[in-house]
N, C-alpha and C positions, 0 to 999 in steps of 0.2 A: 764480233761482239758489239757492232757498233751498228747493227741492222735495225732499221727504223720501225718501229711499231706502233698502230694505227689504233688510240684508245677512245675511249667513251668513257666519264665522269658521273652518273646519275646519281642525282642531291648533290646540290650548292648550297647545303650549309656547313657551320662552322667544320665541320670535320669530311665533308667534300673538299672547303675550301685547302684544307691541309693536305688533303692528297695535293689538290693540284697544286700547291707549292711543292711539296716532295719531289712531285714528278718533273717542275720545272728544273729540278739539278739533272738529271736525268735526259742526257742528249738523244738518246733514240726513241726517249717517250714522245712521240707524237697527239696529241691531244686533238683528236677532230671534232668532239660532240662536248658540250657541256649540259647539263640537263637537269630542269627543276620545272615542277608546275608553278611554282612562284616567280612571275616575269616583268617585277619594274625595270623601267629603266636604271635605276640607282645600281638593284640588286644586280641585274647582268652586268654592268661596270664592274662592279665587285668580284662578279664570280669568274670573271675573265681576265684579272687583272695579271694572274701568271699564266692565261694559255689565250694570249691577244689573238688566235690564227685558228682559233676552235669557234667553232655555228655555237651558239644557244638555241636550244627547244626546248617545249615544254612536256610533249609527248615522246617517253621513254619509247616506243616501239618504233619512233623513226629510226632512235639511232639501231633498234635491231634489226631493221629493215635495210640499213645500210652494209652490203656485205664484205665491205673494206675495213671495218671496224673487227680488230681480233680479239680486243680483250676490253671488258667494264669493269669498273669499280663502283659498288654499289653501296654509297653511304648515305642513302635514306635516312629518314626515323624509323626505330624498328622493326614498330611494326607493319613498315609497307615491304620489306625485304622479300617476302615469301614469292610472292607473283612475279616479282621482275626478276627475280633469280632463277626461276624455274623457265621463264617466257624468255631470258638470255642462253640459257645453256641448251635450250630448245633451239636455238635461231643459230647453235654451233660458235656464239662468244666465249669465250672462256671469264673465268670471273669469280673475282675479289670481294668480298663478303664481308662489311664491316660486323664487328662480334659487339653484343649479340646474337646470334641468328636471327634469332624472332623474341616475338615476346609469350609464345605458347611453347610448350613444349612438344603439340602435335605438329606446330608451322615448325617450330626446327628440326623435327626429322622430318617433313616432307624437303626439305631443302637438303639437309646434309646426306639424306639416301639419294635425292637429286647429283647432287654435287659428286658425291661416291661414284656412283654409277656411269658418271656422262664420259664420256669420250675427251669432253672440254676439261682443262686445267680448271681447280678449285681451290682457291688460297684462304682461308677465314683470317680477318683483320683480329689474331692474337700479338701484335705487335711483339711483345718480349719476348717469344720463340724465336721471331728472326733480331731481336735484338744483339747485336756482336758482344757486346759485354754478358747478358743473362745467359747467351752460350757456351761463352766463356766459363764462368762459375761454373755452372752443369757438366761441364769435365771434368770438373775437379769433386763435383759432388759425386760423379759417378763411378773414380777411382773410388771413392770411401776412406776420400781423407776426412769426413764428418764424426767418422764411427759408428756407434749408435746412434740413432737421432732421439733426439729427448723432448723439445718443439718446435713450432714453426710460430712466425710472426709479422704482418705486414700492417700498415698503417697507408693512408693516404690522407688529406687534409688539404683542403683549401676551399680560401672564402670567397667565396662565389656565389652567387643564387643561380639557378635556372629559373626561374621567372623571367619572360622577356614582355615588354608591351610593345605594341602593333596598335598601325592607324584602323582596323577594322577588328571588330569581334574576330569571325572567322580567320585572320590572318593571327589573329591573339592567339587562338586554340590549334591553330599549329605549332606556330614557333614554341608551345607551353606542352608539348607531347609529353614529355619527359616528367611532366605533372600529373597526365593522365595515364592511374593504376590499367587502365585497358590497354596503354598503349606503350608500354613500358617498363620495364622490371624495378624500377626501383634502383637507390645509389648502388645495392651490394649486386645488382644484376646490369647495370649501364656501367658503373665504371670496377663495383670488386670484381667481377669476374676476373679481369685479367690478372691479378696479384691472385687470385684463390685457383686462376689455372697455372700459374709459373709454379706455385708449392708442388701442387698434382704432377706437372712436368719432372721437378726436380726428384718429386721422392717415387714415381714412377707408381705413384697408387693414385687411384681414385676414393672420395670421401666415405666414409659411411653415413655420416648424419652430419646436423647442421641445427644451432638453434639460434639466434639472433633475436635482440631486441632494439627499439629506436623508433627512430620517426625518418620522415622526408630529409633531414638536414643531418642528422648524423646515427650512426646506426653502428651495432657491433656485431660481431659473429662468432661462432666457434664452432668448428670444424673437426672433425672426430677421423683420424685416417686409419689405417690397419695400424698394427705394432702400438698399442697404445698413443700415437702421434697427434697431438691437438695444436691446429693451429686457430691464433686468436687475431681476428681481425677487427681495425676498426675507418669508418672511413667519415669525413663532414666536411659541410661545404659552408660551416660555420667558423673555421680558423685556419690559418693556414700555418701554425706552430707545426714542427717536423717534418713536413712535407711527409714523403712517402718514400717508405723502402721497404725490402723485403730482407725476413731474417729467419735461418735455419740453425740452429744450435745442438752441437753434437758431442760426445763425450771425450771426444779427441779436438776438434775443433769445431768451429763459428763461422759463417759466410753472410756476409751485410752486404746488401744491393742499393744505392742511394744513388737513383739517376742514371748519368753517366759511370757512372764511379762504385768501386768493388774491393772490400776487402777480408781477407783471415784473417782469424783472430785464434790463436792457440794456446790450448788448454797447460797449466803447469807443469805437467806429466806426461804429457803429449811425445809422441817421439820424433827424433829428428827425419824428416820428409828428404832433406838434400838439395831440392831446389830452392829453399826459402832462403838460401844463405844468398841469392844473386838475386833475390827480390829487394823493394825500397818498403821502410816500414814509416809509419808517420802515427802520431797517438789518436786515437780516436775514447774520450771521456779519459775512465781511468785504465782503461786498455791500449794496447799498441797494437795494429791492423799492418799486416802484410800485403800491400796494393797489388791486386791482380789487376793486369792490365789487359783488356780486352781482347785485342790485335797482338800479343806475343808473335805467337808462331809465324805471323808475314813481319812482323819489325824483324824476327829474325833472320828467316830469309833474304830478307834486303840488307842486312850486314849492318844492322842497328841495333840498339841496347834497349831494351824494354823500360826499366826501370827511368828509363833520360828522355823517355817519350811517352808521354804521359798526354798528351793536350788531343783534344778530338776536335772536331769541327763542328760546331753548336748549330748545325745546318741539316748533320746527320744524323735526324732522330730515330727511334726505332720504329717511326712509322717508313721514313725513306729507307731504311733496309728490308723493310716489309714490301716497299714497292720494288726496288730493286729486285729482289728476291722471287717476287712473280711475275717479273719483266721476262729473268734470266729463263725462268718455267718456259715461258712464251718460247723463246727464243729455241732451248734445249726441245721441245715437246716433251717437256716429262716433269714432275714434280722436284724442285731443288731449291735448298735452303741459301745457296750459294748467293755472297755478293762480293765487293769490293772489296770488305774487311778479313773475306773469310783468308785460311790460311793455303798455299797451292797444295793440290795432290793429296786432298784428303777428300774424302764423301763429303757432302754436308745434306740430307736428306732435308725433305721439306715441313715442316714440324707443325703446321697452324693448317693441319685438314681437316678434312671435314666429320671425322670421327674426335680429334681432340673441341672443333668448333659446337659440335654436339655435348660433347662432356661438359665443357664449359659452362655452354647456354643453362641445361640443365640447371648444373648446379646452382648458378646463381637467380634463376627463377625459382628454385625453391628454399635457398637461403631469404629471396625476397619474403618471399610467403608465408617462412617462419618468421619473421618482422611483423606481417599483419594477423597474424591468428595466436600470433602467443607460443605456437606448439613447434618441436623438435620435430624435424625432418628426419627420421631414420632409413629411408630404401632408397639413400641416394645411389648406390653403385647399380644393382639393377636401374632404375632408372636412366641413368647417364652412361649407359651402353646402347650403341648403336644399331 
């Protein structure tokens, strides 16, 4: 478990940089390459400041030219992903795909048939699949303690601009990608996707349609699933009032995702389940929430009480479980959702492939789309099949 593995980082920015903290918890992660075309000195201080023993280049094909390197993490801006993903899994790296895929919907299946196909491990950066808490929930949503599902709901929020300034033009109109409609999906395709792919996970459908309106700073959506199921998204980078959670409402009961932290809520008439009676409940508004607690089944196993062990390590976010989790791939040769958190002796399959990293991208490229043309997206399922 504790065999050294020989990585490569391509894109040093803000969410390269977050890999490579993640990976710095991470004792067999090895980090030999760090890799940006942008090369002050400032910036490579920065982008090295948790992998001190990793080379900086600029040119992505050193480090696939280097045949000691087994696996990349490829957190570009979006839309550079297609070529180095395809020119790594070519070169026999295996590799980690921040999501996104692309910002076309032709450049993500050329990559997610790529990734499908190759021989090499393929993990897409869904974060909340290998999330130990959102896994958690998804057990319980998949007994069908929900019942009927009646909606879905998620929210994100915070104030933030993406606008950065830079000493030169050219240095402007990078770091500002995420501005430019070419080169980038837009809020509901950079950051909803991941909240409009955890619903899809959970209720085990893909959308049918999508209509959204808004602008650059805050935008809304709503989402049409089988079974009459409508989920309502809204997300801005104009407040940061509620942060962000995910919420599924059932005629038996209720599952609220905020963060780290997860709980039921049950309906008056609801029937008695058996387990709730050894869960902790604490009020949330005018309701009372039955704390699901992520890690159960290993507190168990280790002869500890779930409900008295509550506290996580704010070090372990669902991106370090993500990396974890395609470490573990590396290691196993085979696809697994498996980490730390998970519980012993159980499967844990690898859930952010590259057919769900397809669905995803999809959808939220044309939730964006329906933001700038005004019109309802209806052929999202054909679509967002691989």
């Amino acid at each position: 478990m504790n065999q050294a593995l020989s990585l490569a980082v391509i894109g040093a920015g803000e969410r390269g940089k977050e890999i490579l903290a993640a990976l710095s918890l991470l004792p067999e992660a090895v980090v030999k390459y760090v890799c940006d075309s942008y090369s002050s000195p400032l910036f490579q201080k920065k982008a090295l400041e948790n992998a001190p023993k990793a080379t900086f280049v600029n040119d992505y094909k050193k480090v696939l030219d280097d045949k000691t390197v087994q696996g990349v993490f490829v957190a570009t801006p979006t839309h550079l992903h297609k070529q180095i993903v395809l020119d790594a899994l070519a070169a026999g790296k295996h590799v980690f795909c921040e999501a996104p895929l692309a910002h076309t919907i032709e450049d993500a299946r050329a990559i997610a048939l790529a990734g499908k196909n190759s021989k090499q491990l393929f993990q897409v950066g869904l974060q909340n699949r290998s999330n130990p808490q959102h896994r958690h929930v998804k057990y319980f949503v998949d007994t069908g303690v929900l019942g009927n599902v009646a909606r879905a709901e998620a929210t994100w929020n915070k104030k933030a601009s993406w606008r950065r300034a830079a000493p030169t033009p050219e240095r402007e109109a990078a770091l500002n990608w995420r501005l430019n409609p070419g080169q980038a999906n837009g809020l509901l395709g950079e950051v909803g996707i991941h909240q409009l792919d955890t619903i899809s996970w959970f209720l085990k459908e893909s959308p049918l349609s999508v209509a959204s309106f808004g602008n650059e700073n805050s935008v809304t959506a709503i989402v049409q699933f089988p079974r009459g199921i409508q989920l309502t998204y809204n997300a801005t980078l104009g407040s940061s009032f509620g942060g962000g959670y995910e919420l599924l409402c059932g005629d038996q009961t209720s599952m609220l995702l905020r963060g780290t932290r997860a709980w039921m809520i049950k309906e008056s008439d609801a029937p008695v389940l058996g387990w709730e009676v050894y869960t902790k409940r604490e009020p949330l508004g005018d309701e009372t929430g039955y704390i699901l607690v992520a890690s159960a089944s290993k507190l168990l196993s280790e002869g500890l009480e779930p409900s008295r062990n509550l506290d996580t390590n704010p070090r372990h976010t669902p991106l370090f479980f993500a990396c974890e989790g395609f470490l573990n791939s590396m290691r196993e040769g085979k696809p697994t959702g498996r980490t730390s958190a998970s519980a012993p002796n159980q499967p844990h399959p690898m859930h952010a492939t590259a057919e769900a990293g397809f669905a995803a991208t999809v959808v939220g490229i044309r939730a964006n789309e329906a933001v700038k043309t005004g019109k309802k997206i209806t052929n999202l399922r054909e679509e967002s099949t691989l």
